[in-house]
DOROVEX-130848 format. One line per 3 residues: number of its first residue (from 0); for each residue x, y negated, z negated of C-alpha. Coordinates in steps of 0.1 Angstrom, whole numbers, plus 5000, padded with zeros to 4 digits. Each point is the difference from the previous one (the first is absolute). Example, Ala and Ser with C-alpha at 12.3 -4.5 7.8 and 13.67 -1.06 7.14 Angstrom:
<kolros>
0 = 5123:5045:4922  5014:4966:5007
</kolros>
This chain:
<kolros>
0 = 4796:4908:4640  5021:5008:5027  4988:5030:5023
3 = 5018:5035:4993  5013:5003:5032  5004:4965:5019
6 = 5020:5014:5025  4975:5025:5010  4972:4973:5005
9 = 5025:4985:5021  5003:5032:5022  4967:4998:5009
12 = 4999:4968:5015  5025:5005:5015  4986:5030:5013
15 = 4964:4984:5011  5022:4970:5017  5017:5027:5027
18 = 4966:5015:5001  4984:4974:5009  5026:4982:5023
21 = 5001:5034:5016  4965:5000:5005  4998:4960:5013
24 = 5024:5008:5026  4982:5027:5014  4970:4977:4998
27 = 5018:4976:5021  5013:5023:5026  4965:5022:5002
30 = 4972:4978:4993  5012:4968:5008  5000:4993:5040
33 = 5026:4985:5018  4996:4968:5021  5008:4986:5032
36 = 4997:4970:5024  4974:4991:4975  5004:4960:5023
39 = 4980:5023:5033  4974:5008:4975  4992:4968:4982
42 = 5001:4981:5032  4973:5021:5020  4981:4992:4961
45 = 5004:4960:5008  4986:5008:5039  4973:5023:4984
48 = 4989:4972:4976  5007:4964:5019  4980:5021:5029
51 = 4972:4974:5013  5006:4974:4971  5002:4965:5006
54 = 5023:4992:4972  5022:5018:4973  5021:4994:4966
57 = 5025:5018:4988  5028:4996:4968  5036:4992:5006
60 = 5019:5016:4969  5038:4995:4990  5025:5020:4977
63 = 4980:5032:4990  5029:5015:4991  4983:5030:4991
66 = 4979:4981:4973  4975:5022:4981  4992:4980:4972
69 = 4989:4971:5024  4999:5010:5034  4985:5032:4994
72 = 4977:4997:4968  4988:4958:5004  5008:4989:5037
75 = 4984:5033:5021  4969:4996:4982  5000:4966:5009
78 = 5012:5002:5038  4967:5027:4998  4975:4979:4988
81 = 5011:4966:5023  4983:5012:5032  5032:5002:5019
84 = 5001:5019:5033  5040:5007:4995  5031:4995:4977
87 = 5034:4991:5015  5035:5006:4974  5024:4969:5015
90 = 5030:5020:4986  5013:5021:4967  4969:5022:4995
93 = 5027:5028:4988  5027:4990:4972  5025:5019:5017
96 = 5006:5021:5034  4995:5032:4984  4979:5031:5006
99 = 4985:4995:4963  4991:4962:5009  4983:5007:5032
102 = 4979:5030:4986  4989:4975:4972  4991:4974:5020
105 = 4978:5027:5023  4981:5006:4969  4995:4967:4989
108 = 4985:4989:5034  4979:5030:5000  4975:4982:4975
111 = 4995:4973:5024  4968:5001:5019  5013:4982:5025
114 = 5029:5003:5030  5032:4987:4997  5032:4993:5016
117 = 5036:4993:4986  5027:4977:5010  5033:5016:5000
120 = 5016:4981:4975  5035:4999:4978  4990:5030:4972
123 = 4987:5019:5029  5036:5002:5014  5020:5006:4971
126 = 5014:5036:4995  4997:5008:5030  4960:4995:5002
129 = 4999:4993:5034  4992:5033:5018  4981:5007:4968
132 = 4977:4967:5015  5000:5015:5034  4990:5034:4992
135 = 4972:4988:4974  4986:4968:5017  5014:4994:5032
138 = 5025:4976:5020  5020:4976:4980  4986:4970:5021
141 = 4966:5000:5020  4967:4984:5009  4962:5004:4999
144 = 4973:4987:5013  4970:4991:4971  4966:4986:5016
147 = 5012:4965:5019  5038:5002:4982  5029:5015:5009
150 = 5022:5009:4968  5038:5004:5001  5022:5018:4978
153 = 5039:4991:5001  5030:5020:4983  5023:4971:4982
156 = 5020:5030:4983  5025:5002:5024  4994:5031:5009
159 = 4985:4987:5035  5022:4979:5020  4981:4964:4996
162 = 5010:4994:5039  4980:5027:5013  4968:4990:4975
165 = 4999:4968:5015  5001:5006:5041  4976:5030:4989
168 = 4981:4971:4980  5003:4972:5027  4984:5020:5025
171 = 4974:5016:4980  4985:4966:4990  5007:4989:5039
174 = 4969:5025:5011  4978:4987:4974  4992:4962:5000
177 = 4967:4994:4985  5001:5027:4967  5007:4998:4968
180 = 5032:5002:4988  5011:5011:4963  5038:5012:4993
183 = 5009:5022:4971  5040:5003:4989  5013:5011:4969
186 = 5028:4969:4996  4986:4964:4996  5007:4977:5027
189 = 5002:4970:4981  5011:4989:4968  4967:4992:4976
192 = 4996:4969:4985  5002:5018:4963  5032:5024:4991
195 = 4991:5034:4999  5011:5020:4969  5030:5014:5003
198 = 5007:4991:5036  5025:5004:5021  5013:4985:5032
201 = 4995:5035:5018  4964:5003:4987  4997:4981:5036
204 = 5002:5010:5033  5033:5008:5015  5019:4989:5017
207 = 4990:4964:5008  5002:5007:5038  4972:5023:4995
210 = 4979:4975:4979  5008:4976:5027  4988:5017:5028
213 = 4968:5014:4987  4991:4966:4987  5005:4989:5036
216 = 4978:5028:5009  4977:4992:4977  4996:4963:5012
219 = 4999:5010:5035  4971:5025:4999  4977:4983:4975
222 = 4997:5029:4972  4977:4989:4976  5013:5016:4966
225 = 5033:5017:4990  4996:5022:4967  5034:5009:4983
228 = 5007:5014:4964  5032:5008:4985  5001:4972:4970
231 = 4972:5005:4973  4983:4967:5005  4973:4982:5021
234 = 5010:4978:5024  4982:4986:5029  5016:4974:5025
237 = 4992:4985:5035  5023:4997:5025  4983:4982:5032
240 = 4968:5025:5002  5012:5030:4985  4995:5008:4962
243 = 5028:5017:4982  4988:5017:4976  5021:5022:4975
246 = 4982:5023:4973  5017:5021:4974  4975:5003:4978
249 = 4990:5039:5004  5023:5017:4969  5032:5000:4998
252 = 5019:4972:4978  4975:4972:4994  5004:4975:4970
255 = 4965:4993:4999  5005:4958:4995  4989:4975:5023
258 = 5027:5008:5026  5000:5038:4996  4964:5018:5000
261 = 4981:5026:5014  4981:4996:5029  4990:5012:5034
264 = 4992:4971:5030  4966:5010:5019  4995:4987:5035
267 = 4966:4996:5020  4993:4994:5034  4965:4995:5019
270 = 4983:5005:5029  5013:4965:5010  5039:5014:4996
273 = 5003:4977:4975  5028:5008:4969  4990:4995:4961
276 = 5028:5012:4973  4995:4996:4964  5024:5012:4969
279 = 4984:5029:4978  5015:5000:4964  4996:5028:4979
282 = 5007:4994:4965  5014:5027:4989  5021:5002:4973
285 = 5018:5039:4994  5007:5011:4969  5040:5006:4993
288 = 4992:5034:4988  4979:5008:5028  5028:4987:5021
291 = 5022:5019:4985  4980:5033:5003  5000:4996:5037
294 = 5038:4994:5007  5004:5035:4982  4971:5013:5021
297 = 5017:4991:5031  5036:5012:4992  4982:5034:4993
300 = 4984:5002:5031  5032:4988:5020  5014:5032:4985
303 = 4979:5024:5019  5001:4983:5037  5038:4992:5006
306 = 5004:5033:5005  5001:5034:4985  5034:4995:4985
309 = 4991:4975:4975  4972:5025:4994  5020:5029:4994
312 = 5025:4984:4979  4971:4982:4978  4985:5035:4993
315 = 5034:5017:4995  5012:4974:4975  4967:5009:4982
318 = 5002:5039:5002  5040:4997:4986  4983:4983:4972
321 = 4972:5021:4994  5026:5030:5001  5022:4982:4978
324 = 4973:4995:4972  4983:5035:5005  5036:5017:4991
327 = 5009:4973:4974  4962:5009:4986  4986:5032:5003
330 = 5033:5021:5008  5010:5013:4969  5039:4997:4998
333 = 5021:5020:4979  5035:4998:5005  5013:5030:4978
336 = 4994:5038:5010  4968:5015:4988  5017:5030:4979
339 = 4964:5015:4997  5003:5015:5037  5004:5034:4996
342 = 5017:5020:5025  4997:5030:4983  4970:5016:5029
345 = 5020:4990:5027  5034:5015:4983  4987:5032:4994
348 = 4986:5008:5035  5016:5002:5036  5002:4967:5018
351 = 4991:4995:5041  5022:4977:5005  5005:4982:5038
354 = 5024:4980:5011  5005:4974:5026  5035:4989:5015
357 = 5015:4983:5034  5030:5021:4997  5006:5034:4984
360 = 5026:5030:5009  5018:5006:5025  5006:4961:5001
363 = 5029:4990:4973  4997:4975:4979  4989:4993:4962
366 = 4959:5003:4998  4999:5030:5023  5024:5023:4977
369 = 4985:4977:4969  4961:5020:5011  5018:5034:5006
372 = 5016:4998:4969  4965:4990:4978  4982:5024:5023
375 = 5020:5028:4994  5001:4991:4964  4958:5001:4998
378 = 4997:5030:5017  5020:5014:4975  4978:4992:4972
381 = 4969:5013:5023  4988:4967:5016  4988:5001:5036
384 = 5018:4979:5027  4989:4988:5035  5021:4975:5015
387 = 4990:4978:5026  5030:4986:5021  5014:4993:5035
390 = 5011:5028:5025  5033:4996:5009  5017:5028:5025
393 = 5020:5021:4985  4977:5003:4968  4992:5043:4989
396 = 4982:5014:5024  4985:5019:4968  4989:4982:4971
399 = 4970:5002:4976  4978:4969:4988  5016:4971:5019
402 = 4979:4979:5028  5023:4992:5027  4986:4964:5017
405 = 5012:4995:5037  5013:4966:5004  4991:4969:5016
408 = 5032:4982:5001  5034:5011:4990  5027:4973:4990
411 = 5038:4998:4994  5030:5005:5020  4991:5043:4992
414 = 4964:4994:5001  5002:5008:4959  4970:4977:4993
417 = 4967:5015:5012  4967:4985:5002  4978:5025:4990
420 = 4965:5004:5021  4977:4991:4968  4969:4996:5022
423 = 4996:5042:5003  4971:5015:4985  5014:5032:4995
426 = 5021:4982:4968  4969:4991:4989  4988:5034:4998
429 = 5031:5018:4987  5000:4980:4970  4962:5006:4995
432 = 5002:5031:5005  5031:5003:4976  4978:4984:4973
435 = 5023:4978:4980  4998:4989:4961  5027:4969:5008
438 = 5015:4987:5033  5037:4986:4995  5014:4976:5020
441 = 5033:4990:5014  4999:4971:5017  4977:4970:5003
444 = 4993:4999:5036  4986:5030:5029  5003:5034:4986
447 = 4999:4981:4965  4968:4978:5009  4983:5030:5015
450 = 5008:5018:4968  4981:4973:4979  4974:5004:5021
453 = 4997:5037:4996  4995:4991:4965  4980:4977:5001
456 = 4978:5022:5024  5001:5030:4977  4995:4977:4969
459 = 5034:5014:4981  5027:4979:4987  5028:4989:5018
462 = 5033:4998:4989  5027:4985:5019  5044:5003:4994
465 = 5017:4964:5008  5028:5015:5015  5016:4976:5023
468 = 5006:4963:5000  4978:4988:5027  5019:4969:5006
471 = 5034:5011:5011  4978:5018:5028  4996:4965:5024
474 = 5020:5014:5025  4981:5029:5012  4968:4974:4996
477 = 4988:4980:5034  4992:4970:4978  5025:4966:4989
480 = 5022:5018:4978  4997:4972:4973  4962:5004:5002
483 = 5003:5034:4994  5028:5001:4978  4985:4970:4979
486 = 4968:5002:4996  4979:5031:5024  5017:5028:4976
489 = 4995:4987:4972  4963:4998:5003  4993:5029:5023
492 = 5019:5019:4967  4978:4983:4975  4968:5007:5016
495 = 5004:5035:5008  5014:5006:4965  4968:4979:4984
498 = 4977:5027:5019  5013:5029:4984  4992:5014:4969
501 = 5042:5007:4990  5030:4990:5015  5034:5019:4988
504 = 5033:4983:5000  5035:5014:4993  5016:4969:4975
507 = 4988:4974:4983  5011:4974:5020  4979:5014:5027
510 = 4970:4996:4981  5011:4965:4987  5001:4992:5041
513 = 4963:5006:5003  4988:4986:4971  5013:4968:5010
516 = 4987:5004:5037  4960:5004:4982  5000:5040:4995
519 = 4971:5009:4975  4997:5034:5004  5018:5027:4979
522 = 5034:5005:5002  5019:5027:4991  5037:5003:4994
525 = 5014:5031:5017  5031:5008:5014  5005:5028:5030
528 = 5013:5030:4992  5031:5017:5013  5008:5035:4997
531 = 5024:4996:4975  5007:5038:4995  5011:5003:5038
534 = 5027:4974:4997  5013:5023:4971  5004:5036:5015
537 = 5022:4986:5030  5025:5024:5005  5034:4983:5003
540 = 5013:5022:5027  4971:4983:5024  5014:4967:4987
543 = 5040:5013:5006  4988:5016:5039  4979:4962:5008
546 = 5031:4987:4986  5025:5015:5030  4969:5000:5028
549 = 5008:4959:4994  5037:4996:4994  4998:4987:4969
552 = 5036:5001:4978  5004:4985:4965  4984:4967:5009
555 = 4969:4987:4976  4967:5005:5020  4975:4972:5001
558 = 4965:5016:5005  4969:4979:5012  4963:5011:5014
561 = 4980:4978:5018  4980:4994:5035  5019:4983:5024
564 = 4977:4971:5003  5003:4959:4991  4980:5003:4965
567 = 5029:5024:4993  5029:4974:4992  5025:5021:5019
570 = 5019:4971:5012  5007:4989:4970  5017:5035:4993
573 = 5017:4996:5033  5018:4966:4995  5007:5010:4959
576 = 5014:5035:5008  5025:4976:5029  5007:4976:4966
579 = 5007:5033:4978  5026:5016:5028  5019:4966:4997
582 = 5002:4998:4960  5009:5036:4987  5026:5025:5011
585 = 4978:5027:4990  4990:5021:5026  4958:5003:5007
588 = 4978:5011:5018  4960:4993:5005  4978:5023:5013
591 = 4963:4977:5011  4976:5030:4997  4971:4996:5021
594 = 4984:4984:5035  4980:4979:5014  4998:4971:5028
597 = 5029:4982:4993  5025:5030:5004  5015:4987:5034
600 = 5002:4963:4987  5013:5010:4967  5030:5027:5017
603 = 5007:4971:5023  5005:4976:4971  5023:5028:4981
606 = 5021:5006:5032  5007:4960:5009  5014:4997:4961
609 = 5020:5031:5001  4985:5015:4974  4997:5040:5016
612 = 5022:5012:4973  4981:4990:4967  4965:4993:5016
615 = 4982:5028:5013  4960:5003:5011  4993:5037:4995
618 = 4967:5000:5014  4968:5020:4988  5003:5030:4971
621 = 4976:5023:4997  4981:4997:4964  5014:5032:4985
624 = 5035:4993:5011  5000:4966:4984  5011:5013:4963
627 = 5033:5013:5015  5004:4969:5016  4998:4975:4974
630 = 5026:5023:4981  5027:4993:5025  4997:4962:4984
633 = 5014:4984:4972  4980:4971:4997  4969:4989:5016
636 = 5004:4966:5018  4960:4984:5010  4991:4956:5012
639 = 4964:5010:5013  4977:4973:4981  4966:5015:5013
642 = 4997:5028:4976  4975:5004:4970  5025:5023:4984
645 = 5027:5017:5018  4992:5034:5005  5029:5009:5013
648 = 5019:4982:4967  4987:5027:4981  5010:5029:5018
651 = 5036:4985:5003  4999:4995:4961  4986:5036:4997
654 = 5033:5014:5020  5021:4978:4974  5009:4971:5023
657 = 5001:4965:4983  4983:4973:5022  5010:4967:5012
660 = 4967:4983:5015  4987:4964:5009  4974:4989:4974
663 = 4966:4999:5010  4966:5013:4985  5004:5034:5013
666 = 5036:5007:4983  4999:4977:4968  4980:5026:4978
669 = 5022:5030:5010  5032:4985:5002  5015:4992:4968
672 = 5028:4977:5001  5032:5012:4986  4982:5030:4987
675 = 4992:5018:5033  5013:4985:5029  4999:4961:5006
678 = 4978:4973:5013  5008:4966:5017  4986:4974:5021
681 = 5000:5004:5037  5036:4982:5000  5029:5022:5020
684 = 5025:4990:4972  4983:5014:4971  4982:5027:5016
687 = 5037:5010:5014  5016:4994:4967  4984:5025:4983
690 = 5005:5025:5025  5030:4993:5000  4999:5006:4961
693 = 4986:5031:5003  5026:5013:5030  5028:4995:4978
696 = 4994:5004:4960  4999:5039:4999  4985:4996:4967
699 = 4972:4975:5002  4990:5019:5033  4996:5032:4974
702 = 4984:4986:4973  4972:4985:5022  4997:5032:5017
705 = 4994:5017:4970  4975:4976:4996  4984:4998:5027
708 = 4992:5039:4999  4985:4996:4968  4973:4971:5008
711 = 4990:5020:5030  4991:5029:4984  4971:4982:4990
714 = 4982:5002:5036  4992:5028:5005  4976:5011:5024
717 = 4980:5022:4982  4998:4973:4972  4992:4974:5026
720 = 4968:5021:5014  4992:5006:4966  4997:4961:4991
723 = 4982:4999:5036  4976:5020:4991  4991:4986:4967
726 = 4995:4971:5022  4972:5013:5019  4985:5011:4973
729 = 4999:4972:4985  4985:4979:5031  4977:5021:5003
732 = 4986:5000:4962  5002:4962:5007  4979:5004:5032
735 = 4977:5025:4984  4988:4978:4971  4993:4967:5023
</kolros>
């Protein structure tokens, strides 16, 4: 019978796995000691013990290759029960030049009772192990002297220059004419009489004018024994006096046949100086599984000594799955509203409600008027209001329940965008002290994170209005613009979102956008208000006097409100109002509402295409003036793709002007094609096309405007902080029953 939940067994172990590699790590960094120049150490061990002896023995070993099964468990108990005075590695004690084989091998030889001393040899160089030799044992090449003998101890990596080795060599064995002599390198001199498995014509020392000249060497001085590993056989060959002995016996890969066992080679010598060797076979024979076992031992430990970034990404790989399986497990997912939330308590009462912006009035622009407009709207229905926003200098000098934050930084041609000082404790208290039910949010970074915060801190829900897309933004961001644009937006959005407890957006498509970027929190469909009512009581004589102040005759008036700034499109307006000029005899004019950066480079642009008579930047209306304004128009021209809805669209529509916009995911639920204005691609043609449509069939222009009045009655404001509200309420039934 299969468990009920499988995958929550699984959970665990994984759990208890990052627990206790976790815990092993800090084990090997805390308990564990490090080593170093271990060589100095074992050395004055051999002094110590060959102290007043007339003879000595010790155990030439080959190929440990960080053997546990055999060096470890069968040969060290063996080596401790010979009656050896030392052991000597002749090369590839370590399966590799890494930290992970050298720590092994360290605690392998600390179960030998006896000294020892290693041979730098070919596994001891690879990936890059040479300075991890030097640092743990000693020089690459050097000698000893052991009772009557002097022993040697050659680099055949490569890594030495072989020239240097033998003067230094040459002369060494010059002072010392009646000792004895024994030579340990890691590459075999000379070929054995048997064929190693698996070998290789590099196996040997290289190149043949080093093998040469130590031979020579070897001749000329008289050394009695030369101990090499390297091939995983037993070989032992005489060459004048000298034995050549090659071991690989130790570990590593050994076919265990008559060619191919394990074995170490013990040497004696006397009071007399005289030299005995003998071969030592072990019969050992591993079990695969065992062997097996220890392979997958030592590719764990390798993990947690080449350095903490295997580490790290080994335990993060293990969390991301433990996080995945705790949500896919014990997170109970339910991807329809709960319609049992009641937001009846929260309806009935008067709601403290603060709110965090980087921009708010006097500065221009969409989510500033956007929060007067929903703020005016909830005081109205007896809600409490503290907004928390940047100072800018010309901001009332009188003004009730808004924090003014000095800034840090101020950007933009104007200075427009401020950094706000969010490190102030003062904030901190005015909101506490304010005592907030819900904290709403504007944006997802400063003022915005500090908000999230707050709520956090205060333990009330947050919710937070998706108001801008944050990707047409790069430009004012000191990172690669395709980094930001790409890929840093879209996830800095998703993760603030995924931290608060609602998010509002103005269409649908909006909220399609962060679904698909991994939203999971609520999401409420809400579009801004606009004061609908205002656009109706203009009084035409305002209209008739703006009119004159601007020279304006007969000609049809092309109306469009925007921030002069790159996300805005406006040069796309630019170049299709030049097109329009040169396909219609209808006189025009378009009035760009509005300012920002861009206003020198933008008049410079209208002024080299001739275009002072039907393109005009009016510059910056005050708020209550813009009503009048829009009603000097006669359709509502817009290209700027960075909208979530189009603010501005609305309040055109609401003074009966038809639009004519570039589609994107801001304008395609408001707009509707045919019906109130039209949509097109960002192509001049079409987008010109239908303004041109629209500039010269009386009738259409009408019928849309008719239209478009009607669909934005709608919008409201007091509607919109209505639907706000509800919002609230309901976020905070949610948050109250968690």
């Amino acid at each position: 019978m299969m468990p009920r939940h499988p995958l929550k067994i699984l959970f665990y172990v994984n759990l208890a796995i990052v627990v206790l590699l976790v815990g092993y790590k800090g084990y090997l960094n805390y308990f564990e000691p490090d080593f170093e120049a271990l060589h100095t150490e074992q050395v004055a061990r051999i002094n110590d013990t060959l102290s007043g002896a007339g003879g000595f023995s010790f155990a030439v070993v080959g190929n440990i290759n960080n053997s546990v099964g055999v060096f470890e468990e069968r040969m060290i108990p063996a080596l401790n029960e010979a009656d050896l005075d030392f052991m000597v590695s002749a090369g590839n004690a370590v399966s590799g030049g890494g930290e992970d084989k050298y720590r092994a091998i360290q605690g392998t030889l600390s179960h030998l009772d006896i000294p020892y001393l290693l041979t730098f040899g070919e596994n001891e160089y690879k990936n890059f192990g040479s300075y991890r030799f030097y640092d743990h044992f000693g020089p690459h090449f050097f000698s000893i002297k052991a009772g009557g003998a002097r022993l040697i101890f050659l680099d055949s990596t490569g890594k030495t220059p072989w020239q240097w080795q033998i003067r230094w060599l040459n002369d060494l064995l010059s002072q010392e004419a009646h000792r004895i002599r024994f030579l340990f390198i890691g590459h075999p001199l000379l070929d054995p009489d048997q064929k190693a498995p698996f070998e290789q014509a590099d196996d040997f020392l290289q190149p043949p004018e080093f093998r040469e000249a130590l031979l020579e060497a070897i001749d000329r001085h008289g050394v009695d024994m030369v101990f090499s590993a390297n091939l995983s056989l037993y070989s032992d060959q005489v060459r004048g006096d000298t034995h050549f002995i090659t071991t690989g016996g130790a570990g590593g890969l050994v076919l265990n046949d008559d060619t191919s066992f394990y074995h170490y080679v013990r040497v004696d010598v006397n009071e007399e100086g005289e030299i005995s060797h003998s071969l030592e076979r072990l019969e050992v024979g591993q079990n695969p599984v065992l062997s097996t076992l220890e392979s997958l031992w030592f590719f764990i430990y390798s993990l947690f000594y080449v350095g903490y970034v295997n580490f790290i990404l080994l335990v993060a790989v293990f969390v991301l799955i433990g996080i995945k399986l705790y949500t896919a497990i014990f997170v109970e997912k339910d991807y329809y509203p709960d319609y049992d939330l009641d937001p009846e308590p929260w309806l009935s009462q008067p709601l403290r409600v603060a709110m965090f912006t980087n921009n708010y009035l006097p500065f221009i622009g969409g989510v500033p008027i956007s929060i007067q407009r929903l703020r005016k709207g909830l005081e109205s229905l007896g809600d409490a209001i503290l907004i928390v926003c940047p100072r800018y200098r010309d901001q009332p000098r009188q003004e009730s329940n808004v924090v003014r934050v000095p800034s840090l930084l101020a950007m933009g041609e104007k200075r427009e965008f401020r950094l706000a000082n969010i490190f102030l404790t003062r904030i901190r208290r005015q909101v506490k002290a304010f005592k907030p039910d819900i904290i709403h949010v504007h944006h997802p970074i400063w003022l915005g994170s500090l908000g999230l915060f707050m709520a956090w801190r205060l333990r009330v829900p947050a919710v937070y209005t998706y108001h801008t897309r944050l990707e047409h933004y790069a430009h004012f961001v000191p990172l690669p613009g395709n980094l930001f644009r790409n890929l840093i937006s879209h996830e800095l959005v998703k993760r603030f979102a995924n931290r608060c407890d609602g998010i509002i957006v103005p269409t649908y498509s909006t909220e399609e956008y962060l679904r698909m970027i991994g939203v999971k929190s609520p999401v409420f469909v809400q579009p801004t208000g606009i004061e609908y009512q205002r656009f109706q009581e203009v009084d035409d004589k305002d209209v008739r006097k703006l009119r004159e102040s601007l020279n304006l005759g007969d000609e049809t008036i092309f109306i469009s409100v925007s921030r002069l700034s790159n996300e805005k499109n406006i040069d796309f307006m630019i170049d299709a109002i030049d097109a329009l000029r040169r396909r219609t005899d209808r006189p025009f004019r378009f009035l760009m509402i509005g300012e920002g950066h861009q206003h020198e480079r933008l008049q410079q642009r209208i002024d080299e295409l001739g275009l002072q008579e039907h393109f005009t930047l009016v510059g910056s209306i005050p708020p209550d003036d813009m009503a009048t304004w829009y009603h000097l128009g006669d359709v509502f021209l817009f290209a700027s793709k960075s909208e979530t809805q189009g603010m501005v669209i609305l309040e055109a529509m609401a003074a009966g002007l038809p639009v004519v916009a570039v589609r994107s995911s801001g304008i395609d639920d408001v707009v509707r094609d045919g019906y109130n204005g039209f949509k097109t691609p960002e192509k001049q043609d079409q987008w010109c096309e239908r303004a041109q449509q629209l500039l010269e069939d009386t009738a259409l222009r009408k019928e849309l405007a008719a239209h478009a009045l009607e669909f934005a009655a709608d919008y409201s404001v007091e509607q919109f902080a209505r639907d706000v509200r509800e919002i609230y309420a309901l976020t905070l039934a949610r948050s109250s029953s968690r």
